[in-house]
PQR file with spaces between the fields and no chain letter, atoms N, CA, C, O and H, PARSE charges and radii, in Angstrom:
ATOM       1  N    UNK     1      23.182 -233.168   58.773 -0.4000 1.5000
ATOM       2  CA   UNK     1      24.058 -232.637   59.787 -0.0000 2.0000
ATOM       3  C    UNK     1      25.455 -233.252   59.661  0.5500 1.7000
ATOM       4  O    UNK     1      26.530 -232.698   59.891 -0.5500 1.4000
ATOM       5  N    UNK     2      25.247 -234.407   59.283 -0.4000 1.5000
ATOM       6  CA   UNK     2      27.070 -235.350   58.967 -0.0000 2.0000
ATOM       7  C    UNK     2      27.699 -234.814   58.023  0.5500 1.7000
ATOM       8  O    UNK     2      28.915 -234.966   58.139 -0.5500 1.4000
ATOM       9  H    UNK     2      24.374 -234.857   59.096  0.4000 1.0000
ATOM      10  N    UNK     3      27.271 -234.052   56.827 -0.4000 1.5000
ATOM      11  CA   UNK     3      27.668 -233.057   56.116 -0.0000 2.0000
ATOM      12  C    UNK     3      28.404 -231.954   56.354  0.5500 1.7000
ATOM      13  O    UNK     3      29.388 -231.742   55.646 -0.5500 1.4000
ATOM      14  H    UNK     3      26.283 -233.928   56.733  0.4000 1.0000
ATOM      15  N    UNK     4      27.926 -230.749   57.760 -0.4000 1.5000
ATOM      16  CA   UNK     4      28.205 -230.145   57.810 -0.0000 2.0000
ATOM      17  C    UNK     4      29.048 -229.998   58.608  0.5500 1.7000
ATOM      18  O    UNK     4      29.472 -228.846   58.692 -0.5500 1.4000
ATOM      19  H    UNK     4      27.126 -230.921   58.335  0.4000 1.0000
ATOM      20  N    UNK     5      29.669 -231.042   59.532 -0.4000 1.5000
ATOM      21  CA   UNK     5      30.712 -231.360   60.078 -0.0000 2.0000
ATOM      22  C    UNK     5      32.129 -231.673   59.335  0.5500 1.7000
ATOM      23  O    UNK     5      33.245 -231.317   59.716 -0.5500 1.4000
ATOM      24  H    UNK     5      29.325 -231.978   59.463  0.4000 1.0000
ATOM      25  N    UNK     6      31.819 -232.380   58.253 -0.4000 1.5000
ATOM      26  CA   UNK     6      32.727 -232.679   57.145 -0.0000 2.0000
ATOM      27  C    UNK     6      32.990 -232.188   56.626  0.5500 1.7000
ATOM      28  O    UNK     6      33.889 -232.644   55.920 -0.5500 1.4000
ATOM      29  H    UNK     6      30.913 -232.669   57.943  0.4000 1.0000
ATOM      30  N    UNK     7      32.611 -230.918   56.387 -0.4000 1.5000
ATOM      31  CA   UNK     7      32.918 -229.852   54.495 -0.0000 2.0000
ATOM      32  C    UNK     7      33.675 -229.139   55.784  0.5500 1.7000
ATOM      33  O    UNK     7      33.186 -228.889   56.886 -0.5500 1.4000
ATOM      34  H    UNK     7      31.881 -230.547   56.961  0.4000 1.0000
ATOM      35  N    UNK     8      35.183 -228.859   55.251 -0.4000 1.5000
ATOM      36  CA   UNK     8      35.647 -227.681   55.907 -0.0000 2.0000
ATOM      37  C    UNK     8      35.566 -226.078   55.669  0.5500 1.7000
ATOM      38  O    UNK     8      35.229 -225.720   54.541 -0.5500 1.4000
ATOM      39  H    UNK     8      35.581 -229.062   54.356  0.4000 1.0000
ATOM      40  N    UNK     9      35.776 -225.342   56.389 -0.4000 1.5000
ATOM      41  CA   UNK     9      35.226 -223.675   55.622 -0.0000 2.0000
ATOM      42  C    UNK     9      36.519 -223.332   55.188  0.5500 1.7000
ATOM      43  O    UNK     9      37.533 -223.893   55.602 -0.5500 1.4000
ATOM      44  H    UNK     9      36.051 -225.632   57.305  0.4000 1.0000
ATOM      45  N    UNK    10      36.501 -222.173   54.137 -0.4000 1.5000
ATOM      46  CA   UNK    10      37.433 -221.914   53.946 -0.0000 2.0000
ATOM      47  C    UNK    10      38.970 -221.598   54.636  0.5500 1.7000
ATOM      48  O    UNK    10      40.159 -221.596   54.320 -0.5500 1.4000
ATOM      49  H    UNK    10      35.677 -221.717   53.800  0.4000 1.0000
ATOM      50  N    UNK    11      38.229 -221.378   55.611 -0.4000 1.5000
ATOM      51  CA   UNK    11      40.202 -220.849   56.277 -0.0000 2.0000
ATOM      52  C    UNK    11      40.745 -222.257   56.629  0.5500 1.7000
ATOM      53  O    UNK    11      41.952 -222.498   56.652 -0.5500 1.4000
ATOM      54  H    UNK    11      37.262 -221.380   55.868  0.4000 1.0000
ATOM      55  N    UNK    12      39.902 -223.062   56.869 -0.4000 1.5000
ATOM      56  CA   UNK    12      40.285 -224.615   57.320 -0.0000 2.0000
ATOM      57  C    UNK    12      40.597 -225.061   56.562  0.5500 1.7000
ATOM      58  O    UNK    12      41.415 -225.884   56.974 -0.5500 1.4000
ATOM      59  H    UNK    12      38.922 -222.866   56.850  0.4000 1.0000
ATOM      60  N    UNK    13      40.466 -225.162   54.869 -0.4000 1.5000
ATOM      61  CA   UNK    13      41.132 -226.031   54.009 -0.0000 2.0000
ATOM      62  C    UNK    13      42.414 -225.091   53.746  0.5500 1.7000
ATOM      63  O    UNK    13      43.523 -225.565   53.499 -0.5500 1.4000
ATOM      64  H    UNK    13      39.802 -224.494   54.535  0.4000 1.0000
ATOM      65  N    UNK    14      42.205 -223.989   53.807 -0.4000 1.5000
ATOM      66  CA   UNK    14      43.729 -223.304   53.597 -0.0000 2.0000
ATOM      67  C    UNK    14      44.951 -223.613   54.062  0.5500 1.7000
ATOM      68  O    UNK    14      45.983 -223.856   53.436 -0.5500 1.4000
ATOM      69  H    UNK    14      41.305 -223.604   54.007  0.4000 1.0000
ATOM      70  N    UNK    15      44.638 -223.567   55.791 -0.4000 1.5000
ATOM      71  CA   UNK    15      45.153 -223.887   56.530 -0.0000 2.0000
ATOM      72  C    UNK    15      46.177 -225.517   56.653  0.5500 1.7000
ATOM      73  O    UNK    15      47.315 -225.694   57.087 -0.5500 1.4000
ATOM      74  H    UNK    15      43.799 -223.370   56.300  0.4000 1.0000
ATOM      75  N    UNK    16      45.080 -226.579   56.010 -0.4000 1.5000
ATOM      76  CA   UNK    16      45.487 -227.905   56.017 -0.0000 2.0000
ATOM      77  C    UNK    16      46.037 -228.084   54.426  0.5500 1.7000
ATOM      78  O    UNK    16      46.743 -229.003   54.013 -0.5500 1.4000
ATOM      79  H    UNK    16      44.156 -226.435   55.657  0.4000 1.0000
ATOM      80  N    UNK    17      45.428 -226.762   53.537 -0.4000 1.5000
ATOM      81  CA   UNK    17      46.498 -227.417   52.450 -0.0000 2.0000
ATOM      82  C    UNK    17      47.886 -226.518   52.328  0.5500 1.7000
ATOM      83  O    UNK    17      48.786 -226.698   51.508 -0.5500 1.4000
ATOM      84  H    UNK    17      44.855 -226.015   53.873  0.4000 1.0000
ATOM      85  N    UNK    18      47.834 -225.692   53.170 -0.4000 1.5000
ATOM      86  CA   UNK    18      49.046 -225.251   53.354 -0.0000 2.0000
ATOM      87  C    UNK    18      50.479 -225.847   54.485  0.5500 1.7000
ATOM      88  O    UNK    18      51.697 -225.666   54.476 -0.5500 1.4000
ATOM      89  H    UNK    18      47.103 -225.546   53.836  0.4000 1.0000
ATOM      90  N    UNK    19      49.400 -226.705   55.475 -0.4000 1.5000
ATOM      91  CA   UNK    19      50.502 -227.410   55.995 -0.0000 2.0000
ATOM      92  C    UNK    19      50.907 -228.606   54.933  0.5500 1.7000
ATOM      93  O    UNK    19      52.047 -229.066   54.866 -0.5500 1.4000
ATOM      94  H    UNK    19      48.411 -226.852   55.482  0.4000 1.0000
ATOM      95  N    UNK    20      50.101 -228.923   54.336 -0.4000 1.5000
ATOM      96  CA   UNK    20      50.167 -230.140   53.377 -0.0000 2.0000
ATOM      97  C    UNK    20      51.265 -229.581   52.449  0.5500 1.7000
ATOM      98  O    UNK    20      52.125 -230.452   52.581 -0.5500 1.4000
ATOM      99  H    UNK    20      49.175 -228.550   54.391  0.4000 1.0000
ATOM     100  N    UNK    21      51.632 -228.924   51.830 -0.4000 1.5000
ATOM     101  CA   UNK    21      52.331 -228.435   50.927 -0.0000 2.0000
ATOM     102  C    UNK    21      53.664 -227.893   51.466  0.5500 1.7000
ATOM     103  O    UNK    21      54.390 -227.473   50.564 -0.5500 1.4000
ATOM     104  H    UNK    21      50.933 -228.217   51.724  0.4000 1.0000
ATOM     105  N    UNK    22      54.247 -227.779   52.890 -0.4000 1.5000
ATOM     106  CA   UNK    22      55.041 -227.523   53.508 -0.0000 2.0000
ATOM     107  C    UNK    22      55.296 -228.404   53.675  0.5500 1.7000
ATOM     108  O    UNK    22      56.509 -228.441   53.882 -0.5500 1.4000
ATOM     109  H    UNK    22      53.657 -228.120   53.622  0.4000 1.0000
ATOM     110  N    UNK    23      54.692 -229.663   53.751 -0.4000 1.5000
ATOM     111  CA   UNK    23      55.208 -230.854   54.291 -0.0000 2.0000
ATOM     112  C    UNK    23      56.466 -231.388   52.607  0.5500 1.7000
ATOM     113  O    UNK    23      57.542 -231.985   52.609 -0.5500 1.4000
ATOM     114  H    UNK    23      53.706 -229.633   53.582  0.4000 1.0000
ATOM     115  N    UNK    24      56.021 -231.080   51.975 -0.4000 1.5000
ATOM     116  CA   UNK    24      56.357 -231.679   50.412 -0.0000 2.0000
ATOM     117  C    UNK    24      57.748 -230.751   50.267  0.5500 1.7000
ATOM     118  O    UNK    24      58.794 -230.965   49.654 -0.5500 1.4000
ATOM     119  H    UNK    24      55.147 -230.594   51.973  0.4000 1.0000
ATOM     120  N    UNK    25      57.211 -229.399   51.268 -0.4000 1.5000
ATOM     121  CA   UNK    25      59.299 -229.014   50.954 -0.0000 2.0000
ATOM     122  C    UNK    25      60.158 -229.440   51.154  0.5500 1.7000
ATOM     123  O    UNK    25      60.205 -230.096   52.194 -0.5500 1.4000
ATOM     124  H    UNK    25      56.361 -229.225   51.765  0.4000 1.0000
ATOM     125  N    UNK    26      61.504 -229.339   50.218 -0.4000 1.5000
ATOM     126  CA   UNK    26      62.703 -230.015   50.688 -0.0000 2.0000
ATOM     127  C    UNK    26      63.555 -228.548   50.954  0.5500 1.7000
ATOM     128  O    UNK    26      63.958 -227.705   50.152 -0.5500 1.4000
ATOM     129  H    UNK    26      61.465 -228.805   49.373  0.4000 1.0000
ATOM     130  N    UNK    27      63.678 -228.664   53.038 -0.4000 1.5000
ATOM     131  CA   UNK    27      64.302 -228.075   53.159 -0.0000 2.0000
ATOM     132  C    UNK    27      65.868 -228.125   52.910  0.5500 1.7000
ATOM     133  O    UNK    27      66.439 -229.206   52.767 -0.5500 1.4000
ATOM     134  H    UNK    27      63.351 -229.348   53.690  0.4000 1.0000
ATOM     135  N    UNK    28      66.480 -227.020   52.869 -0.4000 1.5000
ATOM     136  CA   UNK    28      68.164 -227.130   53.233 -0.0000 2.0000
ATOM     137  C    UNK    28      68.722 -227.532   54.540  0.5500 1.7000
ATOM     138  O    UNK    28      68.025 -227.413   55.548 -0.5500 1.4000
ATOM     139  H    UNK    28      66.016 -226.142   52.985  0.4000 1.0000
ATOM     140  N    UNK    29      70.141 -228.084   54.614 -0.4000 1.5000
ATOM     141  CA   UNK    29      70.585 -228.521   55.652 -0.0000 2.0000
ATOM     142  C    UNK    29      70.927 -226.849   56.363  0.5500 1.7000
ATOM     143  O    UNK    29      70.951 -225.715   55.885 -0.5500 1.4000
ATOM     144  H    UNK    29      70.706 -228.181   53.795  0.4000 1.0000
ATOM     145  N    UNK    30      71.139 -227.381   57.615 -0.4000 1.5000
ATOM     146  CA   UNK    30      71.687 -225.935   58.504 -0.0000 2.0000
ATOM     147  C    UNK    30      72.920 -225.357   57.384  0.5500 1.7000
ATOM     148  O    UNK    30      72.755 -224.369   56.669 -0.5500 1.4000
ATOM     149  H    UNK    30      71.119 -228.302   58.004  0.4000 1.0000
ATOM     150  N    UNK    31      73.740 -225.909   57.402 -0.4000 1.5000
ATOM     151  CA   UNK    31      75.336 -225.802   56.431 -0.0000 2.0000
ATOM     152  C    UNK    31      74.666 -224.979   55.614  0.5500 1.7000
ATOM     153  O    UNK    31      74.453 -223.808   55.931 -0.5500 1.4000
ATOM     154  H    UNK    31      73.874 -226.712   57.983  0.4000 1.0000
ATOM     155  N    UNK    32      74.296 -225.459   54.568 -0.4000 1.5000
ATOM     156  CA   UNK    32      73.755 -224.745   53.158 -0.0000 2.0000
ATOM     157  C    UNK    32      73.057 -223.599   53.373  0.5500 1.7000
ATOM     158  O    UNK    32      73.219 -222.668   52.583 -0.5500 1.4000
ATOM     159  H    UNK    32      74.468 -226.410   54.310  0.4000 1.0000
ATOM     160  N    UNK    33      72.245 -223.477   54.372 -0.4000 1.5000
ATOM     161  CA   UNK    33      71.146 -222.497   54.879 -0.0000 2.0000
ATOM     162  C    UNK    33      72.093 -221.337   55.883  0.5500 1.7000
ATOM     163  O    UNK    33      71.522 -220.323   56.286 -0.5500 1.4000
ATOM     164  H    UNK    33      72.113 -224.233   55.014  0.4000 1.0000
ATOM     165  N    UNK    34      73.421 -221.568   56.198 -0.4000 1.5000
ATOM     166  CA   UNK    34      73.998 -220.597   56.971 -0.0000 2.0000
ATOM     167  C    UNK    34      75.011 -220.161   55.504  0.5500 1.7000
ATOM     168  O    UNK    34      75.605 -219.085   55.433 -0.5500 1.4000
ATOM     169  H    UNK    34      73.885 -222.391   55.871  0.4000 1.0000
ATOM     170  N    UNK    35      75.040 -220.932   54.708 -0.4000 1.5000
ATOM     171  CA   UNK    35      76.560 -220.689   53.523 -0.0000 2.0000
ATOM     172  C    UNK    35      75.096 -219.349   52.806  0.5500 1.7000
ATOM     173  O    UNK    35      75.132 -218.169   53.156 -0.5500 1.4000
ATOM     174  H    UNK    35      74.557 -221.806   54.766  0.4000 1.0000
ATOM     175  N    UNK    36      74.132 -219.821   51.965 -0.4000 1.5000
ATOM     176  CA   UNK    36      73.143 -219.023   51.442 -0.0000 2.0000
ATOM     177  C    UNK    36      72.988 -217.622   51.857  0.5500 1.7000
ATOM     178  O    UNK    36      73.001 -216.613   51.152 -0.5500 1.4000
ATOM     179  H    UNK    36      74.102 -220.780   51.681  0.4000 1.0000
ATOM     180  N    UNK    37      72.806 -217.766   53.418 -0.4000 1.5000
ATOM     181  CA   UNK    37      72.388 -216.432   54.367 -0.0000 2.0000
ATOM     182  C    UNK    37      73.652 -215.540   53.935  0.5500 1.7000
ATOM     183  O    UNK    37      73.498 -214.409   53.473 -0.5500 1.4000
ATOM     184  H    UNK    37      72.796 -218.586   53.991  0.4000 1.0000
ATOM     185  N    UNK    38      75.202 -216.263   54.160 -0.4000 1.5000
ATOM     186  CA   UNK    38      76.378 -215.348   53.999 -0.0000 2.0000
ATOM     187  C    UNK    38      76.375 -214.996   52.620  0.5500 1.7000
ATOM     188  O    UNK    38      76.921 -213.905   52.451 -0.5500 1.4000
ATOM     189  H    UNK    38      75.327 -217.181   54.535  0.4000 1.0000
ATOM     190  N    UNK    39      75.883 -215.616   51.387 -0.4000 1.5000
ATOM     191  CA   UNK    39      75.687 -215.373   50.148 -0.0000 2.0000
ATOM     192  C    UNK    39      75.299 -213.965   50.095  0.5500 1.7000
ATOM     193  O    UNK    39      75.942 -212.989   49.710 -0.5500 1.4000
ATOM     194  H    UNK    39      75.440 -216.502   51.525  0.4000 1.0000
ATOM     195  N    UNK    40      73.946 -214.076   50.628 -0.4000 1.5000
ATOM     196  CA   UNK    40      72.788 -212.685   50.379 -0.0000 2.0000
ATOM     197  C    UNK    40      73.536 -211.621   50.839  0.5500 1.7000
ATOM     198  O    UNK    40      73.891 -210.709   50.092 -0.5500 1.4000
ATOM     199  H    UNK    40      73.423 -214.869   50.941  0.4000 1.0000
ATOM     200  N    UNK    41      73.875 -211.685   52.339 -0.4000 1.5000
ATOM     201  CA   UNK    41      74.408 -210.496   52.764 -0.0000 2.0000
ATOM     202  C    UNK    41      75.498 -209.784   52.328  0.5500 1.7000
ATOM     203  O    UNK    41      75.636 -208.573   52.503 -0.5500 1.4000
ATOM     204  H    UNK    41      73.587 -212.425   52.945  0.4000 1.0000
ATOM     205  N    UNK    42      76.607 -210.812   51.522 -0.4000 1.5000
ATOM     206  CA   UNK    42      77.413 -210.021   50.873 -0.0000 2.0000
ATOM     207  C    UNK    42      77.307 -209.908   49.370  0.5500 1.7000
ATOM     208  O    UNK    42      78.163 -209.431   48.625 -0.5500 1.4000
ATOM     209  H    UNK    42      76.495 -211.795   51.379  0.4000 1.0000
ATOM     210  N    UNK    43      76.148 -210.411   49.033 -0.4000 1.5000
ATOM     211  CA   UNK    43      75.626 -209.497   47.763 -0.0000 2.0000
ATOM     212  C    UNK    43      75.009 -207.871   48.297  0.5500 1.7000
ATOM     213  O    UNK    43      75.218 -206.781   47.764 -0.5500 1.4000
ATOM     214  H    UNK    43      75.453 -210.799   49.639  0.4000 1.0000
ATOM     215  N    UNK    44      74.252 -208.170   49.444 -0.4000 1.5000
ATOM     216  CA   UNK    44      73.424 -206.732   49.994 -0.0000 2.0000
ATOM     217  C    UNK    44      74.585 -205.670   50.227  0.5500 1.7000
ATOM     218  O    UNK    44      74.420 -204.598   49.643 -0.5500 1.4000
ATOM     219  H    UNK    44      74.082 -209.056   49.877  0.4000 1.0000
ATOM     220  N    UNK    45      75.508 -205.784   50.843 -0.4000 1.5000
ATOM     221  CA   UNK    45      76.690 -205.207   50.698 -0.0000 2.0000
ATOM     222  C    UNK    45      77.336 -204.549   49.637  0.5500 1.7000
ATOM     223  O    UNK    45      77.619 -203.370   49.426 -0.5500 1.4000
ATOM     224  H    UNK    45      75.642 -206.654   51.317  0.4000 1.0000
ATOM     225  N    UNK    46      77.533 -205.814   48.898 -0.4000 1.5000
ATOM     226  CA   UNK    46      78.444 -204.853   47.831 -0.0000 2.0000
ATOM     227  C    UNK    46      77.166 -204.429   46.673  0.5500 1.7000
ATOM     228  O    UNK    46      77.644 -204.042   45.607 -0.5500 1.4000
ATOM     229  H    UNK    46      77.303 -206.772   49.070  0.4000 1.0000
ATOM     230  N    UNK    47      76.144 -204.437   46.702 -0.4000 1.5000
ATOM     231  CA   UNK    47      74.821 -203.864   46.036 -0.0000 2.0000
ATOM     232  C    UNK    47      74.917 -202.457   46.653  0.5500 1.7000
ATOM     233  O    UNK    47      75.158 -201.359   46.152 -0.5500 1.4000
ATOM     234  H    UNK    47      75.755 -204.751   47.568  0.4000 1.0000
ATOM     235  N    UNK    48      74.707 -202.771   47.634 -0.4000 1.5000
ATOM     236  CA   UNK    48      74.450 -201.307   48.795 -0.0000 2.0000
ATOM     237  C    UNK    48      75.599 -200.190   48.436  0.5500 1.7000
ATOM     238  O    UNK    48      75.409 -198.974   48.385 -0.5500 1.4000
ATOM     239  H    UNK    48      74.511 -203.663   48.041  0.4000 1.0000
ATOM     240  N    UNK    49      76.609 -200.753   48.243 -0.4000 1.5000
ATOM     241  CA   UNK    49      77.975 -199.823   47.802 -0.0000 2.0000
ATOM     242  C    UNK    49      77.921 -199.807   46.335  0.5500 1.7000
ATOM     243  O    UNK    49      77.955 -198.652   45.911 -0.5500 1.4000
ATOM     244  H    UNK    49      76.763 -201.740   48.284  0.4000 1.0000
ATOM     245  N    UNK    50      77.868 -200.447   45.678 -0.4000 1.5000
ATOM     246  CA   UNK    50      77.908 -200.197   44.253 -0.0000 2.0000
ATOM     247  C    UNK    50      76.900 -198.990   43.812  0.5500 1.7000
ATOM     248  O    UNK    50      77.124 -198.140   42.950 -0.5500 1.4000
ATOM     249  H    UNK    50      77.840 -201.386   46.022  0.4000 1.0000
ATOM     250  N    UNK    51      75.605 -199.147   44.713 -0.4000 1.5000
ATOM     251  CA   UNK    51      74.316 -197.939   44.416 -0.0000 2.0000
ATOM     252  C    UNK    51      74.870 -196.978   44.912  0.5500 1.7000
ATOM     253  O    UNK    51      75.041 -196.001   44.183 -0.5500 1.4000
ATOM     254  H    UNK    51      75.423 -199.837   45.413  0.4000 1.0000
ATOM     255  N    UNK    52      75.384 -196.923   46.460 -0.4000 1.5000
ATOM     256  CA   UNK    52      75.544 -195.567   46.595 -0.0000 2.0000
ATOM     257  C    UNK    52      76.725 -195.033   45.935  0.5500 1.7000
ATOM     258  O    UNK    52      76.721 -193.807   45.817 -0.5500 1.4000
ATOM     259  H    UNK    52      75.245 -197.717   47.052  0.4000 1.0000
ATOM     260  N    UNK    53      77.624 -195.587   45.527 -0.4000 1.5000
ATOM     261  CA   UNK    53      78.657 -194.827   44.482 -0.0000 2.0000
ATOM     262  C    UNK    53      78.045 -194.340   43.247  0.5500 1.7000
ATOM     263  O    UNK    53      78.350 -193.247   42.772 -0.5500 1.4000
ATOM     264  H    UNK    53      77.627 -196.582   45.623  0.4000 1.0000
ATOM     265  N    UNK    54      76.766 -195.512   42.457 -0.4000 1.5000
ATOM     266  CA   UNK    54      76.541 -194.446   41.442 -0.0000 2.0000
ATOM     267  C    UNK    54      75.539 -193.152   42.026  0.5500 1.7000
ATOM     268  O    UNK    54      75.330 -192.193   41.283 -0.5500 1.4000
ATOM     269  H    UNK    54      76.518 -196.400   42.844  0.4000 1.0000
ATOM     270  N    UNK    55      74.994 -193.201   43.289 -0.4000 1.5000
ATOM     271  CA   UNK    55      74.095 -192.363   43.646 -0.0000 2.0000
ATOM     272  C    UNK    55      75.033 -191.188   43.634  0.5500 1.7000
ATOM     273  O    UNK    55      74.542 -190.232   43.034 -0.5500 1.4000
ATOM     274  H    UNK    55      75.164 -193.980   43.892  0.4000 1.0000
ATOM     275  N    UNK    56      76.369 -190.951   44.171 -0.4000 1.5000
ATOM     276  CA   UNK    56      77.142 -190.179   44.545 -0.0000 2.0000
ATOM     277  C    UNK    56      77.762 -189.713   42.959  0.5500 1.7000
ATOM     278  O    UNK    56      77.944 -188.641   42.382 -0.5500 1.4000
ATOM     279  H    UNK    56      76.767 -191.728   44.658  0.4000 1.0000
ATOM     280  N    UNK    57      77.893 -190.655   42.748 -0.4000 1.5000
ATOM     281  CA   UNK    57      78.375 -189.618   40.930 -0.0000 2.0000
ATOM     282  C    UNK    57      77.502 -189.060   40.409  0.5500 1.7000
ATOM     283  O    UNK    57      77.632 -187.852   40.209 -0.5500 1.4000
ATOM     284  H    UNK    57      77.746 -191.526   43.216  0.4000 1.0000
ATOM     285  N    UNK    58      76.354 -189.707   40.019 -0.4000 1.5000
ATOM     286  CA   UNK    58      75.365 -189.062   39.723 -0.0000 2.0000
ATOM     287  C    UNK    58      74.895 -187.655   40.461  0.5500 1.7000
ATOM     288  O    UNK    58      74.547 -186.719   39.741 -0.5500 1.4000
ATOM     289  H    UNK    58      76.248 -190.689   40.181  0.4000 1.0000
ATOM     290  N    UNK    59      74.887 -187.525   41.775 -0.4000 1.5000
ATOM     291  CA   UNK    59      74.697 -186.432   42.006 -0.0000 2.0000
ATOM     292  C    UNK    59      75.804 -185.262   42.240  0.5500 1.7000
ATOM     293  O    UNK    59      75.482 -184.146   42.648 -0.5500 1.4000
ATOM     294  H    UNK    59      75.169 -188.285   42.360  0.4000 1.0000
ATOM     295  N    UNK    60      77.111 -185.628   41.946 -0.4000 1.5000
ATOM     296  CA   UNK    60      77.956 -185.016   41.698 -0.0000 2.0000
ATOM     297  C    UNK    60      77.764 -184.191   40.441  0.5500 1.7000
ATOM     298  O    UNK    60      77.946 -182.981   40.303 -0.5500 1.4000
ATOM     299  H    UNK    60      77.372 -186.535   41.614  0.4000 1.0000
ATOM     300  N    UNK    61      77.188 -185.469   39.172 -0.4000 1.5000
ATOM     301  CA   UNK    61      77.456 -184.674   37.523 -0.0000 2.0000
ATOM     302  C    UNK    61      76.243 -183.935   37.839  0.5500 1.7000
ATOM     303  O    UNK    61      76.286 -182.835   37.288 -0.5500 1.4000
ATOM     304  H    UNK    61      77.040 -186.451   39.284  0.4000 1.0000
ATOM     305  N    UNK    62      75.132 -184.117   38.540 -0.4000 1.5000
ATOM     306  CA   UNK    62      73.679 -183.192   38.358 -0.0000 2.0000
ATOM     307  C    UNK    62      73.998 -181.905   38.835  0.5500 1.7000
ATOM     308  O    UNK    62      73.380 -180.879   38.550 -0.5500 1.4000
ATOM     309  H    UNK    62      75.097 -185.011   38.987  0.4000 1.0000
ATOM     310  N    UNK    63      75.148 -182.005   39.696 -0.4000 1.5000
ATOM     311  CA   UNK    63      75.383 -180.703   40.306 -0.0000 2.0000
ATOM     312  C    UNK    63      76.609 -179.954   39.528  0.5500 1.7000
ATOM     313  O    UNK    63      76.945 -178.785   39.722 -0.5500 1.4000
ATOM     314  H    UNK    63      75.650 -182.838   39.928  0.4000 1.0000
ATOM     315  N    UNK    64      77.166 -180.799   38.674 -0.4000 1.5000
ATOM     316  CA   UNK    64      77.791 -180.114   38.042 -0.0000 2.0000
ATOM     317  C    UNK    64      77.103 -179.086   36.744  0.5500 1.7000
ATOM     318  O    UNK    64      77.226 -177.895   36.458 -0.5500 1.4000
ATOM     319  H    UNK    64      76.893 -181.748   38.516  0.4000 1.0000
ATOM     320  N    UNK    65      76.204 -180.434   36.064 -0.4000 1.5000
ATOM     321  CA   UNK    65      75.644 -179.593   34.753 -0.0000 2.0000
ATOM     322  C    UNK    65      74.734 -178.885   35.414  0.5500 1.7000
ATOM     323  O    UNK    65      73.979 -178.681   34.463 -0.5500 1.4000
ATOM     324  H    UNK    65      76.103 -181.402   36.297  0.4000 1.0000
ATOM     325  N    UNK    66      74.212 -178.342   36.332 -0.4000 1.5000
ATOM     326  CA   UNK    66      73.182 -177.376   37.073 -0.0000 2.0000
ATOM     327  C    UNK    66      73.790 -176.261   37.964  0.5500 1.7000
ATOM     328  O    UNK    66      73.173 -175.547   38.755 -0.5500 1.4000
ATOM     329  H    UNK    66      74.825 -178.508   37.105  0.4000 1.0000
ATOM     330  N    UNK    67      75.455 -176.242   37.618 -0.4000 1.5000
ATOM     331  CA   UNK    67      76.049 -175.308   37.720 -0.0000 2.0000
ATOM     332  C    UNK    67      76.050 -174.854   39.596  0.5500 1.7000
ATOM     333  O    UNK    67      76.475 -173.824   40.120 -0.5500 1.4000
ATOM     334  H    UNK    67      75.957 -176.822   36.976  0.4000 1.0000
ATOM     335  N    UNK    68      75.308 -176.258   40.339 -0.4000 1.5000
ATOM     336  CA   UNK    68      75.544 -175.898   42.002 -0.0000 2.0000
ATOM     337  C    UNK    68      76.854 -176.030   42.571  0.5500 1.7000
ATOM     338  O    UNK    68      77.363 -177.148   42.491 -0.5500 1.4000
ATOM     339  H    UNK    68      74.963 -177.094   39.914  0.4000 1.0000
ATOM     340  N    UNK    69      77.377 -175.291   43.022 -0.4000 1.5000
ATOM     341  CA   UNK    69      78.277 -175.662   43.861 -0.0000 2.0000
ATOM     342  C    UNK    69      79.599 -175.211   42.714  0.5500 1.7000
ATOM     343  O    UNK    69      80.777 -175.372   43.035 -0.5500 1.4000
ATOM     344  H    UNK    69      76.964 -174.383   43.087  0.4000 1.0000
């Protein structure tokens, strides 16, 4: 019975080796972690515009060589 108190079940070792392994991250400071966030978003931005411009040429020339419009 002292056994089966001791062996944890699966979701329980998950659980503790996943806090265990969070513990070992090295987070970022706030600074770095607010500079990063402004990083992404103005990559998402000018991503977001760069696609839809080629989306927009592209469907400009499809409509050209397909004779719409």
């Amino acid at each position: 019975m002292a056994e089966r108190t001791k062996k944890q079940n699966a979701i329980q070792r998950y659980f503790s080796e996943t806090a265990g392994e969070l513990r070992k991250v090295s987070w970022p400071s706030w600074p770095e972690a607010r500079q990063l966030t402004i990083l992404v978003i103005l990559v998402m931005v000018f991503m977001g515009l760069f696609l839809g411009l080629v989306d927009l040429a592209a469907n400009k020339l499809l409509n050209l060589v397909l004779g719409i419009q």
